[in-house]
N, CA and C atoms of all chains as a GROMACS GRO file, in nm:
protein
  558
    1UNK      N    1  -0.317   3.632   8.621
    1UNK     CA    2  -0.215   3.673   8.719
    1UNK      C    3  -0.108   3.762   8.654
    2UNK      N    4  -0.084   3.883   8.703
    2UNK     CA    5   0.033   3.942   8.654
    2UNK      C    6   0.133   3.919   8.674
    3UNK      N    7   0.242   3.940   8.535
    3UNK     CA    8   0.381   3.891   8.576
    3UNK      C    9   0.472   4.043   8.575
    4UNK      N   10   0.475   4.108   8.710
    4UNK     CA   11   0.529   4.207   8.703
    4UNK      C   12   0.666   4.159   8.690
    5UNK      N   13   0.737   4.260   8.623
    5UNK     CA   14   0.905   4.250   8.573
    5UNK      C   15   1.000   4.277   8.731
    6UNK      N   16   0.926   4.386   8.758
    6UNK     CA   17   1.052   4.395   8.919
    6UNK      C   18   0.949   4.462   9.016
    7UNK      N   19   0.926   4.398   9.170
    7UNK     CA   20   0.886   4.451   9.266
    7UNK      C   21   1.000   4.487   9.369
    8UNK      N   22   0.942   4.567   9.433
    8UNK     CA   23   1.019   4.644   9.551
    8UNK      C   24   0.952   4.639   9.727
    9UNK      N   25   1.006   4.586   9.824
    9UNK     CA   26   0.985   4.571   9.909
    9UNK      C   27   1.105   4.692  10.009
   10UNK      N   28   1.081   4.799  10.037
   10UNK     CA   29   1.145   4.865  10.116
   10UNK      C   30   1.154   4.864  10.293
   11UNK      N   31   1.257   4.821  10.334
   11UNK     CA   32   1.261   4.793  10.518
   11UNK      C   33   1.307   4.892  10.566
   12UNK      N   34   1.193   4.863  10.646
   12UNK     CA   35   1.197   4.975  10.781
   12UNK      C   36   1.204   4.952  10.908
   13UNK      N   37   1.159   5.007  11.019
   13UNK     CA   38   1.151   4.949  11.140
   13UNK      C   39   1.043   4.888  11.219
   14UNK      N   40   0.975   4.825  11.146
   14UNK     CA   41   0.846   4.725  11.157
   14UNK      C   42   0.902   4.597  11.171
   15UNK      N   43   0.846   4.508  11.276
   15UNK     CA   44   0.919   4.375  11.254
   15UNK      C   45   0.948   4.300  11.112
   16UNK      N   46   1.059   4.212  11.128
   16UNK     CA   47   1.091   4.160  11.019
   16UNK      C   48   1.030   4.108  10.914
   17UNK      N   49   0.887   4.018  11.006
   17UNK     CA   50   0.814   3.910  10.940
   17UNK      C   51   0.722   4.028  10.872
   18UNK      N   52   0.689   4.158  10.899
   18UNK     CA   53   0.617   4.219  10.815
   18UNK      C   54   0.638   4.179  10.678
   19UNK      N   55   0.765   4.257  10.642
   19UNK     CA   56   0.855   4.257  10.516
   19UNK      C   57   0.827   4.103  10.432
   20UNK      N   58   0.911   4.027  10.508
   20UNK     CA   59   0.914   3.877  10.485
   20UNK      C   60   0.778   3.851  10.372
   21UNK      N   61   0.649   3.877  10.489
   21UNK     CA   62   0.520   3.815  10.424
   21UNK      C   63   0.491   3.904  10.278
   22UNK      N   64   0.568   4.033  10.254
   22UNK     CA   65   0.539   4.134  10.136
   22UNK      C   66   0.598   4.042  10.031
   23UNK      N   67   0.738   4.040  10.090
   23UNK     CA   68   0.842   3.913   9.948
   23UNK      C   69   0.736   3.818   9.905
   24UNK      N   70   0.693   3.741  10.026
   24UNK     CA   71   0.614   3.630   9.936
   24UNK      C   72   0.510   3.614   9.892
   25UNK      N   73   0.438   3.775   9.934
   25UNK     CA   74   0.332   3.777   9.856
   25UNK      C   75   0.342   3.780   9.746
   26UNK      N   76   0.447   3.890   9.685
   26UNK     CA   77   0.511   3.947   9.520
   26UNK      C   78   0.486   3.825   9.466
   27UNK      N   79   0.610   3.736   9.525
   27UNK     CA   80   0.600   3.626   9.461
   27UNK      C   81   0.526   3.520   9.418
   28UNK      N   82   0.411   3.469   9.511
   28UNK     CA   83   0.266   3.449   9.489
   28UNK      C   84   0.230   3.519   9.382
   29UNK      N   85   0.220   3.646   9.408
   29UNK     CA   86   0.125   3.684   9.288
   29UNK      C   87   0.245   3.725   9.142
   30UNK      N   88   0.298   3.608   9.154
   30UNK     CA   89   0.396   3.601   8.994
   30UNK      C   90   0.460   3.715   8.971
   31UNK      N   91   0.516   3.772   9.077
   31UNK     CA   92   0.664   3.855   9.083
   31UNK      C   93   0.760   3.774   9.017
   32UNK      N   94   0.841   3.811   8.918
   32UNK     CA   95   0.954   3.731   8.842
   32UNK      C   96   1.106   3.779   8.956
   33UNK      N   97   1.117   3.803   8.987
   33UNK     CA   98   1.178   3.936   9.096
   33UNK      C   99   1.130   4.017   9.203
   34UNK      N  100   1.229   4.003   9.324
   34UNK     CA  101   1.142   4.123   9.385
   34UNK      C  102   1.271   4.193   9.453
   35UNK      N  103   1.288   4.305   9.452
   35UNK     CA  104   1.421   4.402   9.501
   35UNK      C  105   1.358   4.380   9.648
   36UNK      N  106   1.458   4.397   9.761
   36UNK     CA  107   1.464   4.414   9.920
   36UNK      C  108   1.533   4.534   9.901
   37UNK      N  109   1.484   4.654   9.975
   37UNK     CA  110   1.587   4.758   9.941
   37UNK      C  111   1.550   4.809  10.111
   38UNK      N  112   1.682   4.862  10.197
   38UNK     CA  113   1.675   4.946  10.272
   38UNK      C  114   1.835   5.030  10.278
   39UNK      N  115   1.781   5.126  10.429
   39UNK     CA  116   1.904   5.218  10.450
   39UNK      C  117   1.940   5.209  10.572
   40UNK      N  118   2.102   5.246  10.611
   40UNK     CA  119   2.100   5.296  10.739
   40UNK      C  120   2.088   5.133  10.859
   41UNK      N  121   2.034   5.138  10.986
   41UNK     CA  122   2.044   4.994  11.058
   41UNK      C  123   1.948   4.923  11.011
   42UNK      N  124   1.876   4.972  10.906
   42UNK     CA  125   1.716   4.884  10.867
   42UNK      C  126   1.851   4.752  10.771
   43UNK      N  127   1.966   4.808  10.731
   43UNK     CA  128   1.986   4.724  10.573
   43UNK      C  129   1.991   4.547  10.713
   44UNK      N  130   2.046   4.509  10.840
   44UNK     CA  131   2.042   4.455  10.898
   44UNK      C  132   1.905   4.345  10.823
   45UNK      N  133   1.831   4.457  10.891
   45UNK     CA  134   1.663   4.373  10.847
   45UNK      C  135   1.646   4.355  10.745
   46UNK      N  136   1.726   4.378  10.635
   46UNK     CA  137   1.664   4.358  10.471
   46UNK      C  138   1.717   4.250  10.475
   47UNK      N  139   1.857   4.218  10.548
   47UNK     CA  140   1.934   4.084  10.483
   47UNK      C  141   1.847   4.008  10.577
   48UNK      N  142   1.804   4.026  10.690
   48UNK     CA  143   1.728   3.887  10.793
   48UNK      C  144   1.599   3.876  10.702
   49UNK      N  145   1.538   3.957  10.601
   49UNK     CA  146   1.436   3.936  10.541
   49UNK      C  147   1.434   3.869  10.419
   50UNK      N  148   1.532   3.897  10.391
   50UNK     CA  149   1.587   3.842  10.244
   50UNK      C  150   1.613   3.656  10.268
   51UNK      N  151   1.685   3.642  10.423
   51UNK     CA  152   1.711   3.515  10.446
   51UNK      C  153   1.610   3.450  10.529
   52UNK      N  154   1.530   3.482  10.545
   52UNK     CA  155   1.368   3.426  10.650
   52UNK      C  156   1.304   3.368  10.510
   53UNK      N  157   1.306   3.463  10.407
   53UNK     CA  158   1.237   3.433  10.288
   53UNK      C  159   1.277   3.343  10.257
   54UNK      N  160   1.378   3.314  10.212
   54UNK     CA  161   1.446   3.194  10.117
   54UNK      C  162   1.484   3.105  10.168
   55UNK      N  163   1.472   3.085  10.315
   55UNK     CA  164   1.501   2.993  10.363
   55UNK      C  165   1.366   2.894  10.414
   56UNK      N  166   1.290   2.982  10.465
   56UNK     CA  167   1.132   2.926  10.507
   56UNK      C  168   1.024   2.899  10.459
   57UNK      N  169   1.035   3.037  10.324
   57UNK     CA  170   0.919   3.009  10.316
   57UNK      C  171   0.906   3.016  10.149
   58UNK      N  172   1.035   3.028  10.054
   58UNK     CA  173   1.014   3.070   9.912
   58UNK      C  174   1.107   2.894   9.833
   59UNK      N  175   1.012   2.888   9.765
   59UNK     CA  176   1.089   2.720   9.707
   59UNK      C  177   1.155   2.776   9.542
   60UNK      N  178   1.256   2.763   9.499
   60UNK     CA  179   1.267   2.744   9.390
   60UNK      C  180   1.325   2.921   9.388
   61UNK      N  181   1.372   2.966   9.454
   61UNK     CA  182   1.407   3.148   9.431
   61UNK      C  183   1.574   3.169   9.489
   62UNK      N  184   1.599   3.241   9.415
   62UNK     CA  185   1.753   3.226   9.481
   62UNK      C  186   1.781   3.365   9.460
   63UNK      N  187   1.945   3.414   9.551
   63UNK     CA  188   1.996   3.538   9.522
   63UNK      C  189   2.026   3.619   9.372
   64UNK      N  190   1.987   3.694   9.321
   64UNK     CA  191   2.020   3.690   9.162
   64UNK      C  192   2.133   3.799   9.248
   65UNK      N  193   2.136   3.918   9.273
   65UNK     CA  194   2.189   3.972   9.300
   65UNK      C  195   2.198   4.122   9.427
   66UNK      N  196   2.322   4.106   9.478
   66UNK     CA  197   2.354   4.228   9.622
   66UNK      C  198   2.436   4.336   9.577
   67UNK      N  199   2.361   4.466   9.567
   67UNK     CA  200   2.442   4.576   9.551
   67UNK      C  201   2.435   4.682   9.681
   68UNK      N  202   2.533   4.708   9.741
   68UNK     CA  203   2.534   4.824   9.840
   68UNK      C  204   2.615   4.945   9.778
   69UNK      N  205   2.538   5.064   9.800
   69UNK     CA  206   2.547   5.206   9.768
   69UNK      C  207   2.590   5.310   9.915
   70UNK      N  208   2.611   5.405   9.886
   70UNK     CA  209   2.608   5.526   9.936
   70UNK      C  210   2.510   5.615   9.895
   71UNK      N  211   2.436   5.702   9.964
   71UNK     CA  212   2.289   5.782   9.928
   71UNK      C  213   2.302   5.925  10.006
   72UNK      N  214   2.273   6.062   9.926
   72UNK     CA  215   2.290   6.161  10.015
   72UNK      C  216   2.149   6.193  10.086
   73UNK      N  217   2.083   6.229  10.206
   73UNK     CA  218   1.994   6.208  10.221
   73UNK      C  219   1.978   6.374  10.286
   74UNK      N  220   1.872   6.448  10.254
   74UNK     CA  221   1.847   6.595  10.364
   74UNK      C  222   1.795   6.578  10.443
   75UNK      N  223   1.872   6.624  10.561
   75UNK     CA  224   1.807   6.604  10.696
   75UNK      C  225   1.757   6.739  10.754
   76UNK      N  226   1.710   6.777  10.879
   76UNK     CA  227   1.707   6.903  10.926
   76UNK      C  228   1.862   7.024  10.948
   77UNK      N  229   1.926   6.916  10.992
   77UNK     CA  230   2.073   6.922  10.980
   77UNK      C  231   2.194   6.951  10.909
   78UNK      N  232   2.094   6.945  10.759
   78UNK     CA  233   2.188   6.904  10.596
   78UNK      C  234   2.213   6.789  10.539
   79UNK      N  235   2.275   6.810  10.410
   79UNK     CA  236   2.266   6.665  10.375
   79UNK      C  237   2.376   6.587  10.400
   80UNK      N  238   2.335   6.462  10.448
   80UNK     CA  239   2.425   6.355  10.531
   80UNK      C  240   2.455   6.214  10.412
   81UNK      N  241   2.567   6.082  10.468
   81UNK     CA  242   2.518   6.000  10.395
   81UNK      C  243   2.509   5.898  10.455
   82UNK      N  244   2.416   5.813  10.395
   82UNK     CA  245   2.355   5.708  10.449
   82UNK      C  246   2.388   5.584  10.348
   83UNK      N  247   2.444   5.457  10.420
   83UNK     CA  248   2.446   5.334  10.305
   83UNK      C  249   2.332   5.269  10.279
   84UNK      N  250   2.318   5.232  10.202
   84UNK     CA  251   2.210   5.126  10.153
   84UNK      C  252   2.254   4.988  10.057
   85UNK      N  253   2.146   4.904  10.070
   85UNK     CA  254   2.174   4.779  10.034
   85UNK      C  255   2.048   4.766   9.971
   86UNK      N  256   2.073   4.676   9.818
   86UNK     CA  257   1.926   4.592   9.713
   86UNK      C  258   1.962   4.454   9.730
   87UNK      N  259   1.887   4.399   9.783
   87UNK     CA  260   1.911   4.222   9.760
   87UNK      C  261   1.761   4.210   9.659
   88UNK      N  262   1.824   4.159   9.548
   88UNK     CA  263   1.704   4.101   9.421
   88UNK      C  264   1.710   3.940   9.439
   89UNK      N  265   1.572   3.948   9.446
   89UNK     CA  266   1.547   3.787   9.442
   89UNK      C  267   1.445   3.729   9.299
   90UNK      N  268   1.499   3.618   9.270
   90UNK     CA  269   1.453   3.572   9.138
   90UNK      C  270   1.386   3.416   9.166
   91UNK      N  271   1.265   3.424   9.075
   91UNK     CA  272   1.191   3.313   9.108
   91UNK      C  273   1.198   3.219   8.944
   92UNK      N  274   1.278   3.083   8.974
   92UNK     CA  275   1.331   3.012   8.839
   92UNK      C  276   1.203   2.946   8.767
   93UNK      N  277   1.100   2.994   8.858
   93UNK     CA  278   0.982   2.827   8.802
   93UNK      C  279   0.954   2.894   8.665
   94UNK      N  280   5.755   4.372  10.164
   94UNK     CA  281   5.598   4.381  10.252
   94UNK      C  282   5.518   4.259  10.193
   95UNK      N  283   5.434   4.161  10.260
   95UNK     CA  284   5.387   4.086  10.273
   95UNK      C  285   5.230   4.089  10.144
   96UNK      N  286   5.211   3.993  10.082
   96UNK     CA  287   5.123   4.002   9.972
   96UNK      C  288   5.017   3.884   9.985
   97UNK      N  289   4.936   3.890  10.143
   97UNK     CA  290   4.843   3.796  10.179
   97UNK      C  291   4.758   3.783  10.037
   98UNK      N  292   4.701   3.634  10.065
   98UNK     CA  293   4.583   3.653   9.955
   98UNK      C  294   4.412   3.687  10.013
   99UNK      N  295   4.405   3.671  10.164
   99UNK     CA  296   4.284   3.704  10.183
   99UNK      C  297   4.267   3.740  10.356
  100UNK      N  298   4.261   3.918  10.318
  100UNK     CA  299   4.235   3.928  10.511
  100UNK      C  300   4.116   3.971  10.560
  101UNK      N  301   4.096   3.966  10.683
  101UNK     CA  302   3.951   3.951  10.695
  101UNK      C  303   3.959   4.029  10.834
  102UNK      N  304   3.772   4.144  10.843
  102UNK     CA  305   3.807   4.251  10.942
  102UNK      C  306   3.645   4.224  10.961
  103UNK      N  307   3.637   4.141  11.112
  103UNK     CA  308   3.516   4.149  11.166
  103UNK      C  309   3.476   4.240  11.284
  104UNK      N  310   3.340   4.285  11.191
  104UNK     CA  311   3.280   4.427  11.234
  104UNK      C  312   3.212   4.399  11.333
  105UNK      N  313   3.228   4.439  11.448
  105UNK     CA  314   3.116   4.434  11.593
  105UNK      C  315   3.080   4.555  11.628
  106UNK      N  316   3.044   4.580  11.768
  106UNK     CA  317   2.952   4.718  11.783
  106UNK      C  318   3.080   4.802  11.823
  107UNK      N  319   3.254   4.822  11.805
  107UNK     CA  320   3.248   4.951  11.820
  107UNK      C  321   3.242   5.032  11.667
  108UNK      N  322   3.268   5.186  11.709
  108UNK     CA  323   3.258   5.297  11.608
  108UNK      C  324   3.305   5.269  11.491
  109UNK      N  325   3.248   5.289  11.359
  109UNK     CA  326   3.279   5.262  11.270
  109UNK      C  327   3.426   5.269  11.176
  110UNK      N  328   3.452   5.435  11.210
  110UNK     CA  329   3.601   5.442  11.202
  110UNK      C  330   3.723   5.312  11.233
  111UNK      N  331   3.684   5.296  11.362
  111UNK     CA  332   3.767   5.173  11.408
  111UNK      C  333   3.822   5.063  11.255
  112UNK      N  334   3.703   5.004  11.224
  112UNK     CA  335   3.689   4.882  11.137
  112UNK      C  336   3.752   4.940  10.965
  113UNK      N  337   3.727   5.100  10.985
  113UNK     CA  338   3.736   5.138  10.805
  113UNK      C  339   3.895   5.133  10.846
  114UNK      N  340   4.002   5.201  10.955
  114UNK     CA  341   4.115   5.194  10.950
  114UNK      C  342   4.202   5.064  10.980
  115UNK      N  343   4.132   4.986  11.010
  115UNK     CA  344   4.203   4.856  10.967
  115UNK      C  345   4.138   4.764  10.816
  116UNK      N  346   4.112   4.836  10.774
  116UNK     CA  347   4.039   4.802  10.616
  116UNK      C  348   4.184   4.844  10.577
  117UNK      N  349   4.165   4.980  10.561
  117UNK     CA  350   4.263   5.031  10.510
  117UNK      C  351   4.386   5.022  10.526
  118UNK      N  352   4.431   4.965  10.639
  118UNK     CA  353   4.545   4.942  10.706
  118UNK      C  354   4.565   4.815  10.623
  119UNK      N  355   4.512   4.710  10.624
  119UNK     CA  356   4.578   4.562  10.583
  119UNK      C  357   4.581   4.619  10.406
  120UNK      N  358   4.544   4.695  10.360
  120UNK     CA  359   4.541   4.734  10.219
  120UNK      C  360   4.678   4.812  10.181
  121UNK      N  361   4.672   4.899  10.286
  121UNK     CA  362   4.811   4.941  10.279
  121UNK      C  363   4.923   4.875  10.332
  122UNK      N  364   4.928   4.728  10.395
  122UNK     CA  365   4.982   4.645  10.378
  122UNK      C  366   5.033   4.551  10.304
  123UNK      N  367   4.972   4.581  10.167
  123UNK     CA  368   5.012   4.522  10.087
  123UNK      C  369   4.889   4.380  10.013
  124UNK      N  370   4.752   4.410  10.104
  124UNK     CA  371   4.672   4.265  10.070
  124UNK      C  372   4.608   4.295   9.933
  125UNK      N  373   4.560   4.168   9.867
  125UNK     CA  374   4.485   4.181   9.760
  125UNK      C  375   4.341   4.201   9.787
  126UNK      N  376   4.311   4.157   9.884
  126UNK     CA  377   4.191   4.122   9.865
  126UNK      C  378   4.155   4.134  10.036
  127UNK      N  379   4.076   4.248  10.093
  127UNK     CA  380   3.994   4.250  10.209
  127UNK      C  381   3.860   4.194  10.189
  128UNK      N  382   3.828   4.078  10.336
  128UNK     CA  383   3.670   4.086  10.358
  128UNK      C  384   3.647   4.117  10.497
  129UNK      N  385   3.523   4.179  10.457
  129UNK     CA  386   3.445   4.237  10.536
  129UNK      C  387   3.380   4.190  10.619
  130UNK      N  388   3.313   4.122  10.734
  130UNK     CA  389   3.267   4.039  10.757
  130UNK      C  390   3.156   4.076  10.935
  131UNK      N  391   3.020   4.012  10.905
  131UNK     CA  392   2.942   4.063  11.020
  131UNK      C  393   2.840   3.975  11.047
  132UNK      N  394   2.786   3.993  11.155
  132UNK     CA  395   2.703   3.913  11.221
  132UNK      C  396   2.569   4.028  11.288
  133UNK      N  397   2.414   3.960  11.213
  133UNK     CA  398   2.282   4.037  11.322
  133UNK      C  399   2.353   4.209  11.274
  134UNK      N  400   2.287   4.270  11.420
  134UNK     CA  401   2.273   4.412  11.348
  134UNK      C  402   2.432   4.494  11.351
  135UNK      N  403   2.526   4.438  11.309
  135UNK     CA  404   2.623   4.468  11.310
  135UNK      C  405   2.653   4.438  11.144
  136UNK      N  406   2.540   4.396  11.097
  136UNK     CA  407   2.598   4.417  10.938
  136UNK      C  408   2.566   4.564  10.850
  137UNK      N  409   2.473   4.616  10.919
  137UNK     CA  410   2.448   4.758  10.847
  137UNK      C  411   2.602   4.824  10.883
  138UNK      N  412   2.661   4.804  10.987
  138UNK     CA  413   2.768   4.871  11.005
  138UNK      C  414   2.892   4.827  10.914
  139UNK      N  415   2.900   4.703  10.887
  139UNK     CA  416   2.991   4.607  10.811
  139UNK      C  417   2.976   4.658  10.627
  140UNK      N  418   2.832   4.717  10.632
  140UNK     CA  419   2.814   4.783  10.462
  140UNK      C  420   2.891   4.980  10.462
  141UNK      N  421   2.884   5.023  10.608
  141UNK     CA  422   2.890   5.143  10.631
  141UNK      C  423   3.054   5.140  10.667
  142UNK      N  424   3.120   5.050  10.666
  142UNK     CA  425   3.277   5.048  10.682
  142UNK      C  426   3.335   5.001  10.531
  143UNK      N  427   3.224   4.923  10.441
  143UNK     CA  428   3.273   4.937  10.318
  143UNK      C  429   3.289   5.045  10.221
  144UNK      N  430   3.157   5.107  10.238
  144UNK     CA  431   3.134   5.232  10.210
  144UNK      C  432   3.220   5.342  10.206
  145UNK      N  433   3.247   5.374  10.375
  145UNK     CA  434   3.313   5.488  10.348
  145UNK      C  435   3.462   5.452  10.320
  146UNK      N  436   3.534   5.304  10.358
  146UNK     CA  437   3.636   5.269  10.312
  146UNK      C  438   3.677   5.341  10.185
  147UNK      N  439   3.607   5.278  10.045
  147UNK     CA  440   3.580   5.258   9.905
  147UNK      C  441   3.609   5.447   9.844
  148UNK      N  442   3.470   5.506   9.907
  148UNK     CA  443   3.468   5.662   9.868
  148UNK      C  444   3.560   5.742   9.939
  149UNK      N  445   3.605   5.715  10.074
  149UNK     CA  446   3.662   5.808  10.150
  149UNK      C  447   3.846   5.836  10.164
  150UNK      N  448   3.873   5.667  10.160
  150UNK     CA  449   4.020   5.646  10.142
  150UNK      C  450   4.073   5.550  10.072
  151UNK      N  451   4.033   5.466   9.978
  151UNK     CA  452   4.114   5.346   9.891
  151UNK      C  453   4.090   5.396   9.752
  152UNK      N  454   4.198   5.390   9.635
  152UNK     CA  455   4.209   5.432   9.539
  152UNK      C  456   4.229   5.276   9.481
  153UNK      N  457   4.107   5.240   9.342
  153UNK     CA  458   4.189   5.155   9.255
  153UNK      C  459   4.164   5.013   9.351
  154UNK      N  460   4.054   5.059   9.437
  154UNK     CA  461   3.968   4.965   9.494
  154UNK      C  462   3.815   4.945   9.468
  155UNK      N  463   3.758   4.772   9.417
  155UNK     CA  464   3.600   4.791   9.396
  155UNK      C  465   3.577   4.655   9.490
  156UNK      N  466   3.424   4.692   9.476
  156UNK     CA  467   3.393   4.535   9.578
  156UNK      C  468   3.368   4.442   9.472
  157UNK      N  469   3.471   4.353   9.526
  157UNK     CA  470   3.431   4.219   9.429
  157UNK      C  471   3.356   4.098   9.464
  158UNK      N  472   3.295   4.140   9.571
  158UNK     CA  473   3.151   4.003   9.601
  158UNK      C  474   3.136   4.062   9.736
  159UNK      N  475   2.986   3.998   9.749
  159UNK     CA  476   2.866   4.030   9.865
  159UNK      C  477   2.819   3.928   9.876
  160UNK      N  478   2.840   3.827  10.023
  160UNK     CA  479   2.777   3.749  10.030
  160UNK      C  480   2.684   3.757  10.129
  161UNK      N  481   2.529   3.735  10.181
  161UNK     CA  482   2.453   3.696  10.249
  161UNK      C  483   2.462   3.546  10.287
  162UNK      N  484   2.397   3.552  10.437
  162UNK     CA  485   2.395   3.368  10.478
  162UNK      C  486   2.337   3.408  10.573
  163UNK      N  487   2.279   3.281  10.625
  163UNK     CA  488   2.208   3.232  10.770
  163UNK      C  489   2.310   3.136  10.840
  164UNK      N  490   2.374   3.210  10.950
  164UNK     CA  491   2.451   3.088  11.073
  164UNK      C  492   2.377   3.037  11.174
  165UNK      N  493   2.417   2.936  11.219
  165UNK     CA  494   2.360   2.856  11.356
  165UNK      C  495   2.442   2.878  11.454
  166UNK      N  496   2.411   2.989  11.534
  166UNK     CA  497   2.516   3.022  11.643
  166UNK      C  498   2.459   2.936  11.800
  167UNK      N  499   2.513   2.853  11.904
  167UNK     CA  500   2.479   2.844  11.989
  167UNK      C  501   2.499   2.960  12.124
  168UNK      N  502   2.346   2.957  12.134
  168UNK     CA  503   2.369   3.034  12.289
  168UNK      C  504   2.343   3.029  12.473
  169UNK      N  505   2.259   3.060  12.532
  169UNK     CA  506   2.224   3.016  12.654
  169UNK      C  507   2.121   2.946  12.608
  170UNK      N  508   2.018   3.023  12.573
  170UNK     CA  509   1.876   2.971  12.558
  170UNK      C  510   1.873   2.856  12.461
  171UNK      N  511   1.976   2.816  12.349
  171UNK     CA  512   1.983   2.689  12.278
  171UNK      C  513   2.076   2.765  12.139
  172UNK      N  514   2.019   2.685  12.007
  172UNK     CA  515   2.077   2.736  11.897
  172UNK      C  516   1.968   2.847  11.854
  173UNK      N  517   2.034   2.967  11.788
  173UNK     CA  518   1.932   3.053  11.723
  173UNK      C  519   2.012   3.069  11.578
  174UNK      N  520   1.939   3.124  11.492
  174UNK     CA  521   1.983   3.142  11.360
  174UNK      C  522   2.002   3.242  11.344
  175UNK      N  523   2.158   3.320  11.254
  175UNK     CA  524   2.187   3.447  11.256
  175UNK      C  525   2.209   3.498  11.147
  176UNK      N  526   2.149   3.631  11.052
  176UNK     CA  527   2.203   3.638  10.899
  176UNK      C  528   2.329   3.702  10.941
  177UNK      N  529   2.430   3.684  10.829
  177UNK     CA  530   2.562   3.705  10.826
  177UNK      C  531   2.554   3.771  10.694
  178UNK      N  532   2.649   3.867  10.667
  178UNK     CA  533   2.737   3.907  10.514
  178UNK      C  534   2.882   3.921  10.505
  179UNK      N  535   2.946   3.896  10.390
  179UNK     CA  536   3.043   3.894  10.365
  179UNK      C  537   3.056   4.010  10.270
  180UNK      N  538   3.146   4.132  10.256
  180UNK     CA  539   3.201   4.200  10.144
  180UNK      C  540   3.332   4.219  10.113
  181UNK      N  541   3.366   4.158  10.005
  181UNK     CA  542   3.520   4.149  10.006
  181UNK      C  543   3.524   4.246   9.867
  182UNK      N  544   3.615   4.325   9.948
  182UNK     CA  545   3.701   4.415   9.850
  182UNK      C  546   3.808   4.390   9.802
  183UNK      N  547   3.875   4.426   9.657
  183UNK     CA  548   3.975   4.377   9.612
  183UNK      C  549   4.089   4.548   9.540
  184UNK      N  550   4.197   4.534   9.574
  184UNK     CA  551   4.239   4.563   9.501
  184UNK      C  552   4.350   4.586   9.363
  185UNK      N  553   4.306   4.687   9.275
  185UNK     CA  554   4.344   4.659   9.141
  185UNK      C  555   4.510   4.675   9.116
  186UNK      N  556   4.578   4.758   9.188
  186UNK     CA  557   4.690   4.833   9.140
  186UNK      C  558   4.788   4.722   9.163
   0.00000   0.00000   0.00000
C-alpha cells in the first residue's frame, strides 16, 4: 500500500458526497494527509466535505490545518480575484 | 474609544461589501480582535469578506484562527446539520 505524503481533493460543483467518498478513499489507500482545496462558492462545499468526512465516515483523522488565500484567476473578461480555502486532513493511526 | 476584546460580524446573503465595512468599522473602533462568522453557503462569502478586508483595507492586520464545525440547527422539516466557520482576525498595532 502506498503511503503518499500529501493528496489533493479539489471541489467543484458535483454533489458533495462525490468529494467526501475521494477523502476517504486517499485515506483508505494510506493517504497520511489529504488537502480539500476549492475556490469561489465551491470553498462552501469543501468545508461540508471536509465535515461529512470527519464526522461520518473517517475514525482517528483530525483538522491539521485551514488556510484561506486570495488567487488571480484569467477570465474572458481579465484577470479577476477569487478566494480560496485548503482544509488538510491528517490521519494519526 | 472603546477596546472590546472580541467582535463578531455574521455574514448572510447580502453583498459582500456590506460585511467587509463593518469588519472594518469595529477595527476602526478600536477592537482587537474581529470574528468572522457563517453558516451553509454563506461561508464562501464569510472567506471573501476576510479576504478583501485583510488586502484591500486593514493595515497591521493577520488572521489569527479558522475554525470549521458542524451545527444542529432546527427547522420545519426537523433538525438538519450545518457546516459553520469561524475567522477571526486580529489586530497588531
Amino acid at each position: 500500500m502506498q503511503h503518499l505524503r500529501e493528496n489533493t481533493v479539489f471541489v467543484g460543483n458535483k454533489p458533495v458526497m462525490n468529494y467526501v467518498l475521494a477523502v476517504v478513499t486517499q485515506f483508505n489507500n494510506g493517504a497520511e494527509t489529504v488537502a480539500i482545496k476549492a475556490r469561489g462558492k465551491a470553498i462552501s462545499r469543501a468545508v461540508d466535505t471536509a465535515e461529512i468526512s470527519l464526522n461520518r465516515f473517517l475514525d482517528g483523522v483530525t483538522k491539521k490545518d485551514i488556510v484561506i488565500s486570495t488567487e488571480m484567476i484569467d477570465t474572458d473578461s481579465g484577470k479577476t480575484n477569487v478566494s480560496s480555502i485548503e482544509i488538510v486532513l491528517e490521519n494519526h493511526k
